[in-house]
N, C-alpha and C positions, 0 to 999 in steps of 0.2 A: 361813403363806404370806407376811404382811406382812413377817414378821421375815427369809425368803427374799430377799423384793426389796430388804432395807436391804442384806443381807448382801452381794448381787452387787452392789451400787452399791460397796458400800464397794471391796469387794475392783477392779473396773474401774476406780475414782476412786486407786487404789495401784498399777497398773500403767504400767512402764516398755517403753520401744521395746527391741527387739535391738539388739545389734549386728549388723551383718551386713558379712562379709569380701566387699571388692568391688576384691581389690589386682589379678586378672589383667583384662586388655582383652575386653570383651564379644565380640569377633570373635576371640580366640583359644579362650573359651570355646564359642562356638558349633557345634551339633552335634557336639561330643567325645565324646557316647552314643550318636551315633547310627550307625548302618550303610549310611554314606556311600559315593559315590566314590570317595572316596579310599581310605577304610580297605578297601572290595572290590578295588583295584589291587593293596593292600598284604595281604590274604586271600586272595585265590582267586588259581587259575589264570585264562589269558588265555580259555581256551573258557569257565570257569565266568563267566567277568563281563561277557564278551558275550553269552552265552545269558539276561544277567539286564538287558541291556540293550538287546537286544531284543525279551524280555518286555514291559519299559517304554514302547519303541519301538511294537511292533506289537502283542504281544496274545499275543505268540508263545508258545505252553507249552514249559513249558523241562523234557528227558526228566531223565525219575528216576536215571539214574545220573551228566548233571550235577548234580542235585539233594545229589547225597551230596557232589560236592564243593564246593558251596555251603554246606553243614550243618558239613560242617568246619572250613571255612575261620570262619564263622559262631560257631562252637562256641568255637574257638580265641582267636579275638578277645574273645566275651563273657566267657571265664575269665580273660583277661587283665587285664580290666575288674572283676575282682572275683565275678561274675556266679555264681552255685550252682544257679541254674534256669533254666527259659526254661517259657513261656507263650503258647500263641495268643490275641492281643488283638483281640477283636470286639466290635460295635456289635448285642447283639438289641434287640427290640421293646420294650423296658423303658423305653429311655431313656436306660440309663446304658450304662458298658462293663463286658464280663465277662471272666474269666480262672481259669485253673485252672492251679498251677505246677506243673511236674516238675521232677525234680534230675536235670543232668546226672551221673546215676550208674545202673551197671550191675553187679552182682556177676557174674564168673567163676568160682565157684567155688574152694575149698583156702582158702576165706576172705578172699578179694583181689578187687577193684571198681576199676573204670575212670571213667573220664570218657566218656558217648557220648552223641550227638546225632545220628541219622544223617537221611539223607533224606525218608526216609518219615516221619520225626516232626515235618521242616520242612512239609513241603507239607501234610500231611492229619493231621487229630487228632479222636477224637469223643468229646467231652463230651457227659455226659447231660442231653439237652434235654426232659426231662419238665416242667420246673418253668419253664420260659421262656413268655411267651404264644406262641401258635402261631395261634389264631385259627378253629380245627378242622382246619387242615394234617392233624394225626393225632392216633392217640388218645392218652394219658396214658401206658398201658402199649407203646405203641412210644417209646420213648425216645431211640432212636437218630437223631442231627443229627451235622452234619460241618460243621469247621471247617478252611478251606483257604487257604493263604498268602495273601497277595495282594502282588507284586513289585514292584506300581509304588508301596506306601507303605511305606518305610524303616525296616525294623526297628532296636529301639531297648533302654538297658537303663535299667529305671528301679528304683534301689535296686539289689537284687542280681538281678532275673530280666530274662534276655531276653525283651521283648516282640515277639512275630510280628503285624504287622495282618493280619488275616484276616478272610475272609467265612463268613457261619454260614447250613447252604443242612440241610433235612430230610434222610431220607433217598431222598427220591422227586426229590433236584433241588430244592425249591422255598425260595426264599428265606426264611430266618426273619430277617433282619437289615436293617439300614438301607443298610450298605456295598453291597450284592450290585445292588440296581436303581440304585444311583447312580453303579455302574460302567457297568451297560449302559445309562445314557440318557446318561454321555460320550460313550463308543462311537458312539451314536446320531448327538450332537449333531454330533461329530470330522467324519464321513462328511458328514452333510447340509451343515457351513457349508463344510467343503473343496471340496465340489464347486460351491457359490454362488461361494467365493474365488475359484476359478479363471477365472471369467467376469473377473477384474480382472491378477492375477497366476498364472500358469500354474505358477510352481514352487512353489505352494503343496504340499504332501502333508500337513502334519496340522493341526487348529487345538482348541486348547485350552480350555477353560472355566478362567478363572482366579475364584475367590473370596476377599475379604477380609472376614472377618466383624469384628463393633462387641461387647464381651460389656460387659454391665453388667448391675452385682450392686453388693447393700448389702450394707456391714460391720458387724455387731454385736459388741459383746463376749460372750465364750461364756459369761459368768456371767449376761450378762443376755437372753440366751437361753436358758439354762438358766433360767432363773425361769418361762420362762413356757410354758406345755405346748402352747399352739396352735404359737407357733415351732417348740417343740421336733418335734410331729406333722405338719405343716400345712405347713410352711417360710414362713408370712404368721402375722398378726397376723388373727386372727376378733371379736375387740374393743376397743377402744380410741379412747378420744375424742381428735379431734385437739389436738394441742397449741397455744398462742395464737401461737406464730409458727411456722410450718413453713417453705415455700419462697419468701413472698411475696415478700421483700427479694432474690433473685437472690442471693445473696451468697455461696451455696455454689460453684453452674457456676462451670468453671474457678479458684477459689478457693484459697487456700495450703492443700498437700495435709496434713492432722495429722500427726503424726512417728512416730506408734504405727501408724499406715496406710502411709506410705512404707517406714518398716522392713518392711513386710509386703511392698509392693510390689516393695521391692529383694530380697526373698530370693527371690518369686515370677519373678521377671525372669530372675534367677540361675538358679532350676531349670530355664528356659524357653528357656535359650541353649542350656546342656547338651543338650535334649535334638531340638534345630535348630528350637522354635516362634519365628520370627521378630517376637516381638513388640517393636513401636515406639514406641507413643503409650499416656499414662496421664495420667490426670485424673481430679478434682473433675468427677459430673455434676449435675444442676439438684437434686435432692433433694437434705435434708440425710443423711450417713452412703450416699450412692450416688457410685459410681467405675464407671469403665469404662476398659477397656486392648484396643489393637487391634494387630494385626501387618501386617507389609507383605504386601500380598497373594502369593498359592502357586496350583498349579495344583488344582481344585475339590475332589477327591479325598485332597488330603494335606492342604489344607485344612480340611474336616471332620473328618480325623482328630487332628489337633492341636487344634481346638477341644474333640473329645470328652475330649481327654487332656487341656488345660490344663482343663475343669473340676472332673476328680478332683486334679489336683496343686494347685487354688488351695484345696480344702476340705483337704488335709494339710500346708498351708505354713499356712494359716488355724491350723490346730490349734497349732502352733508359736508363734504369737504371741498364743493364748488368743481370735481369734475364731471368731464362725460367718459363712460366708457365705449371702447368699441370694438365689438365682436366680428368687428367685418372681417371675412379671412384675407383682403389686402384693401386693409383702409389707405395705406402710401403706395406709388409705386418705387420700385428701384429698391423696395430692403422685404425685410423679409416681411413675409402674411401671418398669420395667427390660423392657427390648428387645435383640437381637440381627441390629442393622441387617445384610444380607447384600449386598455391592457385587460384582456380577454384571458380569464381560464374557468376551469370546473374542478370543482371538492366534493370530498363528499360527506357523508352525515356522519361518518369515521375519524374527521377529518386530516384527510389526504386530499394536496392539490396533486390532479391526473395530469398535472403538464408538467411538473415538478420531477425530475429526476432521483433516484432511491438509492438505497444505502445497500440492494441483493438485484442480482441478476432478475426474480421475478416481477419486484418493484419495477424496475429497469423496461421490463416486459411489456408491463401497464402502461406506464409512461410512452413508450413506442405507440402502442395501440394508439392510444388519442394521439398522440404529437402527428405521428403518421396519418392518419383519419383526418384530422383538419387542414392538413395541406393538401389530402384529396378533396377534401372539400371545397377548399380554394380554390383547386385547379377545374373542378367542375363549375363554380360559378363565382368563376374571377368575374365575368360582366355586372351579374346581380349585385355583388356586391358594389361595382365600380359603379352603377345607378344608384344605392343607399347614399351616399355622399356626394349625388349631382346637385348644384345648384346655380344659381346665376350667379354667385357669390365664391361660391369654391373653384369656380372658371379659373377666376383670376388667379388663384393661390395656387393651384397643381401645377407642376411642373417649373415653378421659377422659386429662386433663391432657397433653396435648402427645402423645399416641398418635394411630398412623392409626386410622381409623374402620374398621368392617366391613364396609364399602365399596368394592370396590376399583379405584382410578384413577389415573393415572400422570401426572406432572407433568416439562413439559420445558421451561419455559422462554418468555419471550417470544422470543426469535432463533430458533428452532429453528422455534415455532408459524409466526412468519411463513413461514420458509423451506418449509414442509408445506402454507400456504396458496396459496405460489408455485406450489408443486409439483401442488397439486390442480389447478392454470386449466391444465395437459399436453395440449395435441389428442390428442383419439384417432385412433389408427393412426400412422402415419410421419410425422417429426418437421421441418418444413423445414431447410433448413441455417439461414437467420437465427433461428429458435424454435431449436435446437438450440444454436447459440449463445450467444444470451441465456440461457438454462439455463444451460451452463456458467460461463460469464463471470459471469453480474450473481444467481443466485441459489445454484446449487452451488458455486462458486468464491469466492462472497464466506462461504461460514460461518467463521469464524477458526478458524485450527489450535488455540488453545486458547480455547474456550467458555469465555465468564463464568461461572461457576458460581454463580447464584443461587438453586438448587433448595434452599436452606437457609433461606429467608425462607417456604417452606411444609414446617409438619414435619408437617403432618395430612396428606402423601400418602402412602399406603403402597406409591408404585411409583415411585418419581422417577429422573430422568437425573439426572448430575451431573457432566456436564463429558466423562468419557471412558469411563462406565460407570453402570447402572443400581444405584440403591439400593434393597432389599426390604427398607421399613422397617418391616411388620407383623410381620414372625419375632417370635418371644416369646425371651425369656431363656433356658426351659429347656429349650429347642427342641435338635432333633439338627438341625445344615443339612442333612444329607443329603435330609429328606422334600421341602422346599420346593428343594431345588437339583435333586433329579430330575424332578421337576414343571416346574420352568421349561427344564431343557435340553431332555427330553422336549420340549414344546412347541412350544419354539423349532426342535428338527430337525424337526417335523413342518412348522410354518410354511414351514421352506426348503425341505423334498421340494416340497410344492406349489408354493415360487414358482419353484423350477428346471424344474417342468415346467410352469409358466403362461412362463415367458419363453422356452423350447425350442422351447413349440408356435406363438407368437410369430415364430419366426425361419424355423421351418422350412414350416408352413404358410399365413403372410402374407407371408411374405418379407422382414421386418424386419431391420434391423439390430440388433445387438445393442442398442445404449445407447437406440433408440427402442421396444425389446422390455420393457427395463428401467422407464425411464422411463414407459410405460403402465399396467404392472403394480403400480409403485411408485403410481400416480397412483389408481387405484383399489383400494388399499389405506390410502389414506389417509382416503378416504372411508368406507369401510367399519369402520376402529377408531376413527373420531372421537368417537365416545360416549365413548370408556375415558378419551379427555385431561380435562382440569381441572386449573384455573393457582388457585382459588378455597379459601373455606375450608370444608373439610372436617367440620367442625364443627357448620356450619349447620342450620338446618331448610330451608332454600331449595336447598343441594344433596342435601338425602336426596330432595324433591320433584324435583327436576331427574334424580337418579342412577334416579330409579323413570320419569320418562318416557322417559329413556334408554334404559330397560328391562335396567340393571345392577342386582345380586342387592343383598342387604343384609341377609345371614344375620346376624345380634346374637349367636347362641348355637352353640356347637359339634356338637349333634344335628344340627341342622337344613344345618350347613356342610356335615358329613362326608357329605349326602346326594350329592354331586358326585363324590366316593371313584369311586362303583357305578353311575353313568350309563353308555348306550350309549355314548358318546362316548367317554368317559376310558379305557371296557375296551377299545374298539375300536382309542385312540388308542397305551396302553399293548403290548395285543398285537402289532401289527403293527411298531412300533417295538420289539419285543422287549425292553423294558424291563421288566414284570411279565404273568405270564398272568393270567384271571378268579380263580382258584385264590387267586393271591398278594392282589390287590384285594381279593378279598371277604374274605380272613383279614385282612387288614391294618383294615380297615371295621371287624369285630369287634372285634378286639383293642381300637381307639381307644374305640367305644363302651364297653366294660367295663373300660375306665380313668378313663373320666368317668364310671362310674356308681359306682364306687370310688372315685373323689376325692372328690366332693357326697356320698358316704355317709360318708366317715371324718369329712369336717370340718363333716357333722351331729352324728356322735359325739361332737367335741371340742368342739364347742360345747353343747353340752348339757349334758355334763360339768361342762364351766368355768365356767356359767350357772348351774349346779346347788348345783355344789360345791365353787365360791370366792364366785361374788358375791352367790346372794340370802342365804348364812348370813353374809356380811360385810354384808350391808344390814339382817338381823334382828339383827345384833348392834350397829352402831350405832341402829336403831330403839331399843333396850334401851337404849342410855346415853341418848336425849333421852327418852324414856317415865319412866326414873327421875328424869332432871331435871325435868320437866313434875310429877312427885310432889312432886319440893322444891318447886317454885313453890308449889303448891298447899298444902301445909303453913307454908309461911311468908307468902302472899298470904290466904289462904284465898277468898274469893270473889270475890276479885278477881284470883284466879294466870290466869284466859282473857288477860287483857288483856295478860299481861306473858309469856305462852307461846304465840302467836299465832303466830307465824314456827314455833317446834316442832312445834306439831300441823298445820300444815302439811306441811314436809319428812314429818313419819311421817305421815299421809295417802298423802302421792306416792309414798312409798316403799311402801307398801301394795298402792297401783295398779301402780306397774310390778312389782313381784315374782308379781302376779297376772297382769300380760300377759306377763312373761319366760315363769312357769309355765306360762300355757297354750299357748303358743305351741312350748313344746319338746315337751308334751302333744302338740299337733298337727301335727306336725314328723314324731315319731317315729311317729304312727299315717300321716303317708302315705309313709314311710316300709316302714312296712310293705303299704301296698296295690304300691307299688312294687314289692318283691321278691317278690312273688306272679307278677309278669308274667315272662313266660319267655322273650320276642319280646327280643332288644339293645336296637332301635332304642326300641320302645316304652316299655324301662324307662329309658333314656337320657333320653328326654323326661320322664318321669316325674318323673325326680328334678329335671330341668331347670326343669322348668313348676310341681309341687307341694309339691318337697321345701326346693329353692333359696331360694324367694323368703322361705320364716320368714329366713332370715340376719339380714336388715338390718331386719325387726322386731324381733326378738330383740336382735341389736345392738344398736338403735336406744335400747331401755329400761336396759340393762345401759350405755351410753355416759352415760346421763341420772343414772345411781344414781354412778357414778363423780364427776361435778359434785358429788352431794349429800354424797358419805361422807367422811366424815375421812380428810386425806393419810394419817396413823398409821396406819391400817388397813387402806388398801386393799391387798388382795395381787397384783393385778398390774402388773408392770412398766411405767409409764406411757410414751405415747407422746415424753413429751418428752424423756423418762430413755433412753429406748431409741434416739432419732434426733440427740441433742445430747452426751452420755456421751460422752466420746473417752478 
């Protein structure tokens, strides 16, 4: 195994960057795979491209026999492009995305085959969903799931098969996928903020959820990832003592990018124009061997789906250049985890961003309305949301090195706090004309149309404003946005049904004026989510004490999070906003459970393994070279070899002790282990492993980090943290 980790050092320490061809203009490349605008003007007939644009538009189902000549048109294009298959491309409950190719090919018979693609195989296709979690949807032996277009995200070709985005629903209707509820809590959202707009601007008709998500991932080389079987299982590091400099010195954030990484990032850029992910921004983040690359924000829906798709195309560009990448949100310990900040606002078909601050008191208005509205939002379902971003994996990253806490509180700012304090001193009921006034003029009309953006001098909040949009900076790295972006739209249309009918009942049975209706409403909503704000450090032991009088949750572990999944509230809140029935909730509940009782079970596995079967016979085996030397002292001192073997029988002493706590400790690991999988209940074996199985890790660790100090570099077999984070 030693002779492994020289081999992959050497071989990463001989490697050269690509070349990579970057002679056409990034915006001529851009979406030239994709099934654009344009290329439908230039494909379909005029009824097919309007019946696919007002799909986009309204929701409109577009009938099966224009469908045939979208399929054609469709068809015609992809073969042009090279293209020998096409695929319905969805998001199930896995995590990743799935796909199954067909070949645009049909035989006719007399021995002769055509090219066909027709309608019915654009809209609707069913792959066998036996082997996908379902969550008790159905049983094993019903197999049958359906995967169905979806028009408003942009089919695309990647390599040779056209890919269709689709949604993956059972065969009873019920969503098996991430896409399906995050189309109807748009929906949701569209309706509830459209009809809030209109209280400001009357031509409003549709308003958008736009998302720009933040990805960061470390780069390893794939030999030194290969060396080590927890990466290779695991996608983290389960041992490994930190190295004597990691991130102390700053010196990586924003940092000259390495050349062997840039080539990577140029060709990934390149795949990404191709195929219209609008990506902009790349960087050196605060760890060493961690980057992150963001695009300019899209509307919520093609957003997600481009993040799903740039993470499969960055681990096949990765391969091209001999890395691995890793999404874990704490593949090392001791520096920082990797996150997938999510910058959250709504526009509308006017376009005006509603989280954006205005250039008149009334703009100013609007702007309050949502800004206000989505921190009562928060403050009513800080848990739910703190469950959209549970996992086995984002355990480890909350709360340590520059991550939000498990906590959740949103930070806006001193300008803003004051303006919300202004806003709380509101008389109740009807507004004088001089108070109405002073409102407009000296507290609404003075927020500057562009907000200081200081929400970066606190990075421990995991809900922050930031100028003209909210940032959800708890999301974890290997996160689908889809779970926490339906959660927060959801939310937030619920938030606005209620204050549309708190400010209607305002007008029509006090007899308010509108902006005195508003302005009341807005006044005792500020009161009411004041708990959720904190401008403070998140970090502290004085706001976990202050966030419990608050009486804000502070779930640490993902069992305990997901219990907010399956509350009255969330089912009551999902059903009636049509977003997910009880059915989808409680499968969805499961599933997550017995994916965290499978993650803490495999990387018990791997660590035991590793514990087992690389380091205490690498610890018995240097004990064996100072034992024989301890013999030579002894033969050549003779009773006087203690004095001059003093330091040796020590270290083998130590080494003794910890190969006897490694031992027993994987002993008792795997026995509660096994009382674990006796329990039949999710929840209970989820805790299980949570509360009995987890916590051996970092004692185990702890000895096996201690024997790596002691053993000869020569020998040790795995890949050391400095070798793995400094290696370029």
């Amino acid at each position: 195994m030693a002779t492994l980790r020289f081999q992959a050092l050497k071989e990463t320490l001989n490697r050269k960057p690509l070349e990579i061809d970057e002679n056409e203009r990034r915006s001529e490349l851009f979406g030239r795979n994709v099934f654009s605008e344009s290329v439908m003007r230039q494909f379909l007939t005029k009824e097919a491209y309007q019946s696919v644009k007002e799909a986009n538009a309204t929701g409109k189902k577009i009938d099966r026999t224009i469908a045939d000549h979208i399929s054609t048109g469709m068809k015609e294009w992809a073969i042009s492009k090279g293209a020998t298959h096409y695929t319905h491309w969805f998001q199930p409950l896995t995590g990743s995305t799935a796909e199954k190719h067909d070949a645009f090919f049909e035989t006719i018979g007399d021995g002769l085959a055509i090219e066909k693609f027709g309608g019915g195989q654009l809209v609707q296709q069913e792959p066998d969903a036996s082997s996908f979690p379902n969550g008790g949807i159905r049983n094993t032996f019903e197999a049958r799931g359906y995967t169905a277009w979806d028009p408003t995200s942009p089919a695309f070709i990647y390599g040779t098969t056209l890919c269709i985005p689709s949604v993956f629903v059972s065969y009873t209707g019920d969503a098996l996928d991430y896409k399906t509820p995050l189309l109807r809590a748009l929906q949701a959202v569209d309706q509830a903020a459209t009809d809030v707009a209109k209280y400001f601007d009357k031509n409003v008709s549709k308003v958008q959820a736009t998302l720009g998500w933040e990805q960061e991932y470390f780069l390893i080389d794939s030999a030194l990832a290969t060396s080590r079987p927890d990466i290779q299982l695991a996608g983290r590091t389960l041992l490994g003592h930190s190295p004597a400099k990691g991130q102390q010195l700053d010196d990586h954030y924003f940092g000259s990018i390495p050349s062997r990484v840039l080539a990577y990032m140029r060709d990934l850029e390149k795949e990404c124009m191709l195929l219209g992910i609008p990506v902009k921004t790349r960087h050196n983040e605060v760890a060493p061997n961690q980057f992150e690359l963001a695009p300019i924000f899209e509307e919520a829906n093609l957003a997600v789906d481009h993040n799903s798709l740039l993470m499969d195309i960055m681990q096949r560009v990765a391969d091209r250049h001999s890395f691995v990448v890793l999404f874990h949100e704490k593949p090392f310990a001791g520096i920082n985890g990797s996150g997938k900040h999510n910058n959250w606002s709504l526009s509308t078909d006017t376009g005006v961003n509603l989280l954006g601050p205005g250039s008149t008191p009334m703009k100013n208005l609007q702007f309050l309305t949502f800004f206000i509205n989505t921190i009562k939002a928060v403050h009513d379902n800080e848990e739910l949301l703190r469950a959209t971003i549970a996992s086995a994996s984002n355990d480890f990253r909350l709360g340590a090195n520059e991550a939000p806490p498990a906590i959740i509180s949103t930070f806006i700012g001193s300008q803003l706090t004051e303006v919300l304090d202004e806003l709380e001193k509101v008389t109740d009921g009807k507004l004088s004309p001089a108070e109405k006034t002073e409102l407009k003029l000296n507290v609404v009309g003075k927020i500057p149309e562009i907000l200081l953006d200081n929400t970066d001098r606190n990075r421990t909040s995991s809900f922050a404003f930031t100028g003209n949009k909210f940032e959800f900076r708890a999301v974890g790295s290997t996160a689908n946005c889809a779970e926490p972006m339906t959660a927060l739209n959801s939310i937030v249309a619920k938030q606005l049904i209620d204050f549309k009918k708190e400010v209607d009942s305002l007008v029509k049975k006090k007899k308010m004026k509108k902006d005195d209706a508003i302005f009341n409403v807005l006044r005792e909503y500020i009161k009411q989510s004041k708990n959720i704000r904190f401008e403070g450090d998140g970090y502290s032991e004085e706001w976990e004490k202050e966030a419990a009088k608050r009486g804000l949750s502070n779930n640490r572990n993902t069992p305990e999070a997901l219990k907010a999944l399956v509350n009255k509230e969330t089912i009551d809140m999902y059903r009636k906003l049509g977003v997910m029935n009880e059915i989808e909730i409680e499968a969805r509940h499961e599933i997550q459970l017995e994916e965290y009782i499978m993650r803490v079970q495999i990387e018990s596995r791997i660590l035991g393994d590793i514990a087992r079967n690389h380091v205490i016979p690498t610890a018995i085996r240097y004990q064996n070279i100072l034992i024989k030397n301890v013999r030579g002292l002894k033969e050549i001192f003779a009773d006087d070899f203690k004095e001059h073997s003093k330091e040796q029988l020590e270290i083998i002493k130590e080494i003794s002790e910890r190969i006897e706590k490694i031992n027993s400790g994987i002993t008792e690991m795997i026995e509660a282990r096994k009382k674990a999988n006796k329990l039949e209940d999710a929840e209970e074996k989820a805790f299980a492993y949570c509360n009995d199985v987890k916590p051996f890790f970092e004692t185990i660790r702890y000895h096996c980090d201690k024997l790596e100090l002691l053993i000869d570099d020569e020998i040790w077999p795995l890949t050391k943290y400095r070798e793995l984070l400094f290696t370029r």
